[in-house]
N, C-alpha and C positions, 0 to 999 in steps of 0.2 A: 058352642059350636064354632069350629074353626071356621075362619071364612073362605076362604082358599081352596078348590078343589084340585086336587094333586093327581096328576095322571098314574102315578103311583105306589101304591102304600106299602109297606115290605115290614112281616114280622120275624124280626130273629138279626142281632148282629153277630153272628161269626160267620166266619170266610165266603161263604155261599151271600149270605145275606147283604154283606158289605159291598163283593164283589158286582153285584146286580144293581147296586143304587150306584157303584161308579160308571157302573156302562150306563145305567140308565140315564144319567143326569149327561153324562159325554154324548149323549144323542138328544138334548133338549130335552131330556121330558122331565118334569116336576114330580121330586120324590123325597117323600119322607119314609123314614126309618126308624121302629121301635124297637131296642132291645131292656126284657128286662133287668137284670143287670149292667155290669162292665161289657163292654166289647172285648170277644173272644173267651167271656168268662165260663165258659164252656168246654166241649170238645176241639175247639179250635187253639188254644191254648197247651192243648193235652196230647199232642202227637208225637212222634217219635224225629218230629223236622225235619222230614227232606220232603224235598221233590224227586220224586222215582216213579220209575215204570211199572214196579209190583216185578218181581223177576219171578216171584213165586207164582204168581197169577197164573204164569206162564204153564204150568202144572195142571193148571184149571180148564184150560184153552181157552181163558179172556183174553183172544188175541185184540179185538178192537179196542178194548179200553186197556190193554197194555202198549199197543201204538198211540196212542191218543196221547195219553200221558209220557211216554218218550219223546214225542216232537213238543209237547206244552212244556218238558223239561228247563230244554233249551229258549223257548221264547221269554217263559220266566224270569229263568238267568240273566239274561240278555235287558230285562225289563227293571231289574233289582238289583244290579251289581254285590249292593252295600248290605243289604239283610240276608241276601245267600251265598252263596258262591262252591266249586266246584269240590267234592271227594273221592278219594280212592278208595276200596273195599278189598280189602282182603278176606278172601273164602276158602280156608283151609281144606283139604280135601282128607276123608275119611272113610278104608271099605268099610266102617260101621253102619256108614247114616242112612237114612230108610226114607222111602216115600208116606206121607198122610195115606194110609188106604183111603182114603175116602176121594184122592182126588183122581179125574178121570184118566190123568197120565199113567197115574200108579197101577190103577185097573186093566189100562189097556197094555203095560209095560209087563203085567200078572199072566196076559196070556198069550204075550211074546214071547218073553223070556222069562219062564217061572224058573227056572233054575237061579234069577238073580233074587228069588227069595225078598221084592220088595226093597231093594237096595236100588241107590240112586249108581246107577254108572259113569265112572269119569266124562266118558265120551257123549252122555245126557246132557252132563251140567256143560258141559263147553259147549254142545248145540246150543242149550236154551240162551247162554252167554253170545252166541253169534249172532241170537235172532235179536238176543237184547240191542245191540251193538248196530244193529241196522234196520229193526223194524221202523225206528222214527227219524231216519237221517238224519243221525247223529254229524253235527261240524263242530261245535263248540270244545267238547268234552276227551278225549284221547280213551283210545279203544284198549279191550281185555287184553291184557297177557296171562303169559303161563308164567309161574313162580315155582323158584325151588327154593322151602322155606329151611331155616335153620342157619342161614350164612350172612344175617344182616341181625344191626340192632331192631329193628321192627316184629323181628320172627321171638325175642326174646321172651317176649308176654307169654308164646304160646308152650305144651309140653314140647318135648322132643320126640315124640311120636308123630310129629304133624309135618311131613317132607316135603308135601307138594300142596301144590295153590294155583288158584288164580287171583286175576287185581283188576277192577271192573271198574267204572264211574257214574254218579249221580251226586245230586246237590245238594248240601245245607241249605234251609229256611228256619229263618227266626217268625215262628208262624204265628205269633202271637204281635208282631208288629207287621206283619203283614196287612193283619186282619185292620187293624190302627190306621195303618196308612193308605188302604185302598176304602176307609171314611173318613179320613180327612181329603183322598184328592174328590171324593164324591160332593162333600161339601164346600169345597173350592170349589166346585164345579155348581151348586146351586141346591144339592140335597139336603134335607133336615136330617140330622141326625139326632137320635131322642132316647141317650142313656139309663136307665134307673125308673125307667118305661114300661110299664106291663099292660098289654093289650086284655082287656077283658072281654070286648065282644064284638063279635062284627057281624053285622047285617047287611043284603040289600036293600035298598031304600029308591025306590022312582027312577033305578036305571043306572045307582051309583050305590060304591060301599060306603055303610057310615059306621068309623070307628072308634069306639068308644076306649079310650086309655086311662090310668090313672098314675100319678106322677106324685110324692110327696103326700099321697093321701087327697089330691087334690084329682076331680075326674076330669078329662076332657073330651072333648068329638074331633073327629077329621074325618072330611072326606074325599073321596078318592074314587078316577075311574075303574080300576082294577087294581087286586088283593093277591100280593103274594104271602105266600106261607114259607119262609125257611129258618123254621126254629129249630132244625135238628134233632137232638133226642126227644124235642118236646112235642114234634111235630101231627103227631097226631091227638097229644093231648090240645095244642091250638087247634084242630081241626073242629072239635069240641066245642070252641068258645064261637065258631064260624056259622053265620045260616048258611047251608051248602048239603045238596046232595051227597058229594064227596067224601068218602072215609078211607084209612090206610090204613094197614099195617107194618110198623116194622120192626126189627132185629137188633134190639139196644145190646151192644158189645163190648166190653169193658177192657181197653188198654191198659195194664199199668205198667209203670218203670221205675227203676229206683238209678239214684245216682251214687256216686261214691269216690272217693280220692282219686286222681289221677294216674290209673294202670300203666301209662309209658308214656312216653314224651313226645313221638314221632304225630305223625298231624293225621295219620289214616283210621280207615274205621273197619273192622271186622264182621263178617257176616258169617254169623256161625250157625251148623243146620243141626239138628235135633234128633235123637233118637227115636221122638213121636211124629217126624214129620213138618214138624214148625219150624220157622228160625228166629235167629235173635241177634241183635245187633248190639258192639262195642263201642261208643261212639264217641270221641273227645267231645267237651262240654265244657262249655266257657272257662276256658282255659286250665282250672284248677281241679278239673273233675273228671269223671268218664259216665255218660250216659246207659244205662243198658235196659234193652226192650225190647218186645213186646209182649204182652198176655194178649188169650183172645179168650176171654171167661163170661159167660152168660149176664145180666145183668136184667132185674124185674123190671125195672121202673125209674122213670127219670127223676122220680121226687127222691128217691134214695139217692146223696151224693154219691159220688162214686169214688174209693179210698182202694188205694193197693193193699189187697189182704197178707194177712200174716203168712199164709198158703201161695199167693203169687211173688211176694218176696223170696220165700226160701226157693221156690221154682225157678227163680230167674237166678239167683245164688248157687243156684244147684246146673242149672245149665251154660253159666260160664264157667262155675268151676271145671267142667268137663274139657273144659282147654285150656285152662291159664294155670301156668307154671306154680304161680304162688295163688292159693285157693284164698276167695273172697268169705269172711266170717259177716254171723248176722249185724255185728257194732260197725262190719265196715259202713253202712248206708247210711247216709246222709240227710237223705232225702228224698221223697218217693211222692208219684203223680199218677192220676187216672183220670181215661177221658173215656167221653161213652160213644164210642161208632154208631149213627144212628143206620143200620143197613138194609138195605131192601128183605124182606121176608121171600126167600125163592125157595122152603124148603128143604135146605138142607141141612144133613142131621149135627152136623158139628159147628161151632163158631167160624175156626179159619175158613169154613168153605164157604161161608154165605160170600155172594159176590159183592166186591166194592162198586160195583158201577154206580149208578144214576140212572133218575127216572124223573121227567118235569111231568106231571100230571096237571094238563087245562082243563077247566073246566071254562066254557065259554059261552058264559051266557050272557045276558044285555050287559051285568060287571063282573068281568071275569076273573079268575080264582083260579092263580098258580099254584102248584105245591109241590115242593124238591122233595123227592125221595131217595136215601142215600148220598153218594159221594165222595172223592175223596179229596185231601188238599191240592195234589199237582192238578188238576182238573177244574176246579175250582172257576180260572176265564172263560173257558169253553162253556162252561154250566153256566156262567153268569151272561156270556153271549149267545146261548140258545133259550135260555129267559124272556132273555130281553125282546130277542126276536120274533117269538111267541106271540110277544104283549103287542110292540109295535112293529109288525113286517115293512113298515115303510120305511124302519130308520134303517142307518149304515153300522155294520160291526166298526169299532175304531182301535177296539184298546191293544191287539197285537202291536207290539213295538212303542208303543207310551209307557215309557217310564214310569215308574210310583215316585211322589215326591221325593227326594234325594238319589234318584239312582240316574240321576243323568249324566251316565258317566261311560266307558267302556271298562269292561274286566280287565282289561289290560293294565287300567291306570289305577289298580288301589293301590296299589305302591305308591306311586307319586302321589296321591291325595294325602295318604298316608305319612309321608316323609314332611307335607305342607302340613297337616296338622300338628307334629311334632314341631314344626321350626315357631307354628303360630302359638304354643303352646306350652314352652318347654317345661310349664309347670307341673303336670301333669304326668303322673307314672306312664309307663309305656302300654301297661296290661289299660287303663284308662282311654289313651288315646285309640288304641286299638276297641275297643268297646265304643267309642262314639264313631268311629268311621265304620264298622258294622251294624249302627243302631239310625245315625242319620246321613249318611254319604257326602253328597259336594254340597248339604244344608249344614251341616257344623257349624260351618263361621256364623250363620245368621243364629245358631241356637244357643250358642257361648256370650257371641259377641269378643267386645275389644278384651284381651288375658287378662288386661290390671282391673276387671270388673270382675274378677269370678271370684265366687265365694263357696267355700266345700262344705256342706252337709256330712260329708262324711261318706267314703266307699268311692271319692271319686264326682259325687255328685254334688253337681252345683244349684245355687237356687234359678239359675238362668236356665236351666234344664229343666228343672223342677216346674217353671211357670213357663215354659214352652209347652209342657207334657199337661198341662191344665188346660193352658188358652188355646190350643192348637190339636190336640190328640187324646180330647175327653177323659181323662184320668180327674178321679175326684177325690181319689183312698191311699192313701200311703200304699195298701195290697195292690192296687190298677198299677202302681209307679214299680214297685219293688219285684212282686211275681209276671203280670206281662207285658209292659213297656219294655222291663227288665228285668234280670235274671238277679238285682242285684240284692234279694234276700237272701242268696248262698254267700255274698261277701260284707255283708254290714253290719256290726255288730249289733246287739239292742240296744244301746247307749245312743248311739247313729240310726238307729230307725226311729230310736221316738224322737229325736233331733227333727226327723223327717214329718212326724207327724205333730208335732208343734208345728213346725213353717209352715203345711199344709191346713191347719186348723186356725192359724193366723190368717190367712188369706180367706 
């Protein structure tokens, strides 16, 4: 039995889980954190990386958690300089493209104007773009235009059937070091963090949780005044392991995307809308590649990994072909990912419409029992600071405007950071340099150290790196280091990985 009672215990580290032991610990309280696996090794890992407002939502009439998440846009950005930073969107316009029947826009647009037969109208999509553009007082980010395509290298990618457009903005996140660094500032701040951690059962015990985990095959107890649940897909199978009235149900959703060579050179990303209703996104990807995503496909069970099907591939193949000039073949793909949206159950009869919002369910009794249901990434603080407030109404919100480690900087200056890394470094490829000012911001020099000490693993990576990513940011697997510290199993050969997993196994 642990000796230590912890004002609070939290099951699940990705982004929800993480983000609630940082607020929690930033208001004094004593918190440990179990995940079974790696941090992020989950759905939090497996998203399409931004922060956005959901523009499609907007179809839905989620207007509150489509403001919500356009003003959290901006705070985030503001908060992570160095792991996100700001995009353009280019959105082709087509009289093809058609609304989801199923969403209430489309119904109610059906007995407006049935003459539009289900077609989205120019003069639609620039409304829902103006509400985008101002529902979250927007400052940071520069507002929609109108585009006339075919007169610029950007427009190249697309057929010449594609004339007109708009160009909107939202944000990259490297969301998988998000999740990383909002447990490590929680653990600088006082939280236990406990990797490779599986929670097997929690009980009330005389007024308090007592949590039974098991670690290496080895068991242990903790206790704790109150039990948060944010395991995610898993969440209602930990509901399971819980003594607790309390049961859910939710709406496991299966993301996939595949990646593939780099479609054109310019730095913007496309948002292209669907014959069915859905859309999908073009996205450059660490540098050498193009992102493209998303599916929204049913999914049984979180014990079933989750693998982009032979069926969601050619789908997603099949729907950017529908605008790019030179069509994408099945050898083109590289490399392909799925994460499982764990989403509130409201119902509805298709995947895209189940809502993203959130739902904190207390149960409040002498030790009370959080449990997040749904959610999405941009939302993520807000979730973590009505958590928290839940638990302890006495404490203060803080984390608006605190940095994550390394982003103590202004957007302004990754250039100059940028230019200082190169001058501290000149050893270093560019495509390099540029990946550590995206991965650790104005903490670089402390994670290199002095140049004549670096030594290259290979792809770039050093062992100073390597044992920062160990002793600082829970990685214990050559996979934690390569697929989500880093992206850098698209660039290291296998000769260079098991290089990696030697040093790693030496340690």
């Amino acid at each position: 039995m642990q000796g230590e009672i912890k004002d609070i215990f939290i099951i699940g580290g990705g982004v929800n889980g993480c983000g609630i032991a940082r607020d929690a610990a930033g208001r004094g309280l004593s918190v440990t954190l179990a995940e079974r696996a790696d941090l992020a090794s989950g759905t939090s890992s497996a998203s399409t990386k931004l922060f956005h407002g959901g523009l499609r939502y907007l179809e839905y009439f989620e207007f509150r958690l489509v403001r919500e998440a356009l003003k959290e846009r901006e705070v985030l950005l503001a908060m992570m300089p160095h792991i996100s930073w700001p995009m353009r969107f280019v959105l082709p316009l087509s009289p093809q493209m058609r609304f989801d029947a199923s969403t209430p826009a489309a119904r109610l647009l059906a007995r407006l104007m049935p003459w539009a037969k289900g077609r989205r109208p120019n003069w639609l999509i620039r409304l829902g773009l103006f509400l985008y553009d101002h529902m979250g007082g927007r400052k940071l980010l520069p507002p929609t235009r109108s585009l006339r395509l075919g007169q610029g290298a950007q427009d190249a990618v697309l057929q010449e059937r594609f004339q007109r457009g708009f160009e909107y903005s939202d944000v990259w996140i490297d969301d998988a070091r998000l999740v990383s660094l909002n447990a490590r500032d929680a653990a600088q701040r006082g939280a236990q963090i406990l990797t490779r951690t599986e929670v097997v059962s929690a009980r009330r015990v005389a007024g308090l949780w007592e949590i039974e985990v098991a670690c290496n095959g080895v068991l242990q107890r903790h206790r704790a005044r109150a039990l948060v649940n944010a395991a995610g897909p898993w969440v209602a199978q930990a509901l399971g392991q819980i003594s607790s009235a309390m049961r859910g149900q939710i709406r496991l959703v299966r993301g996939s995307h595949i990646v593939v060579p780099r479609l054109y050179e310019h730095d913007k990303c496309y948002f292209l809308q669907g014959a069915d209703g859905r859309i999908c996104f073009l996205i450059p990807y660490e540098e050498a590649f193009t992102l493209i995503g998303t599916t929204d496909a049913e999914h049984a069970t979180p014990e079933l990994s989750p693998q982009a099907s032979d069926a969601e591939k050619a789908y997603l193949l099949a729907f950017a072909n529908r605008y790019l000039r030179k069509p994408l073949r099945p050898d083109d793909i590289i490399w392909s990912f799925a994460g499982l949206r764990p989403l509130q159950d409201d119902g509805q009869a298709s995947a895209s419409a189940a809502t993203r919002d959130y739902e904190l369910r207390l149960e409040a009794d002498q030790a009370p029992l959080l449990t997040v249901f749904g959610g999405k990434i941009t939302t993520y603080r807000k979730l973590a600071e009505s958590a928290v407030s839940k638990l302890a109404p006495e404490t203060a919100p803080w984390t608006r405007g605190a940095p994550l480690p390394g982003g103590n900087f202004a957007l302004e200056a990754r250039a100059d950071l940028l230019a200082r890394i190169a001058e501290q470094y000149p050893q270093l490829c560019a495509r390099t340099q540029r990946r550590l000012l995206r991965s650790y911001g104005d903490e670089v020099f402390e994670v290199l150290g002095p140049p004549e000490e670096l030594e290259d693993l290979g792809g770039g990576l050093s062992r100073r790196e390597v044992d920062w990513l160990i002793d600082r940011e829970f990685a214990q697997t050559p996979q934690d280091i390569l697929w989500r510290r880093s992206k850098l199993g698209l660039h290291m050969t296998q000769e260079e990985q098991a290089h990696l997993a030697a040093y790693m196994g030496g340690r």
